[in-house]
N, C-alpha and C positions, 0 to 999 in steps of 0.2 A: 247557403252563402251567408256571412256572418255580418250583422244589420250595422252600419257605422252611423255617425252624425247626416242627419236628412239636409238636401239643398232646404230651401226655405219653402218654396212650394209643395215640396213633397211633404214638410211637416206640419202645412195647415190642411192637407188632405187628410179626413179619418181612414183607421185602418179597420179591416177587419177585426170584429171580436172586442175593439175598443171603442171607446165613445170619443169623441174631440178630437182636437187633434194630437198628435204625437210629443210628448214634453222633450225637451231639447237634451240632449246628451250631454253629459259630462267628460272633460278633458282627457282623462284616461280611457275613453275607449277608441277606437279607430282614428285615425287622424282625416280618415278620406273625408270629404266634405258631401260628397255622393257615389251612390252605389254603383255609379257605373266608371266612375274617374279611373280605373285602370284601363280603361280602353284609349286614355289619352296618354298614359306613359308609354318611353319608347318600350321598342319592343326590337328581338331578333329572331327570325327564322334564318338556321346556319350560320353561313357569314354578312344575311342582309341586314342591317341595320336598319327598323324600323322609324318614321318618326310619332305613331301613334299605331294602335291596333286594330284601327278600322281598316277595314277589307271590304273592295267592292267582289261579287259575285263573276265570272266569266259572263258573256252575254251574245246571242247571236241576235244579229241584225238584220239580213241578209239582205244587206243596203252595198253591197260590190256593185259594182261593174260587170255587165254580161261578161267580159273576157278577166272578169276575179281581181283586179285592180282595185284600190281604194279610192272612193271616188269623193267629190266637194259632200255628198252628204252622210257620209259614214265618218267623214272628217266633221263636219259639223257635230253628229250625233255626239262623238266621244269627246269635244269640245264641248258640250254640254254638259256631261257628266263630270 
């Protein structure tokens, strides 16, 4: 993955291999401000229009209702999330 300009945190953390911290990049390289900021631009699978790239996991709960209905606390749980 190709290294852009570090949030500020990340660039008083030393890296491997170096000593101190990281010297501040110059304007000509990456514009990104951190290495993970494209997980905040939209995005599209098909015709869904993303508005970031985070993705939560499928997840069982197995917080039904004996007769499989959705019940106040499997509403609650996803209301958490």
């Amino acid at each position: 993955m190709p290294q852009g300009p570090l949030c500020a945190e990340c660039a008083r953390t030393p890296r491997r291999g170096r000593p101190g911290p990281v010297p501040a990049p110059d304007e000509s390289t990456r514009l990104s401000t951190h290495p993970y900021e494209p997980l905040l631009q939209p995005g599209r699978i098909g015709t869904l229009e993303l508005k970031n790239r985070i993705v939560g996991a499928p997840m069982g709960t197995n917080f039904a209702e004996d007769d499989g209905r959705c019940g106040e606390r499997i509403q609650a749980y996803y209301e958490a999330r």
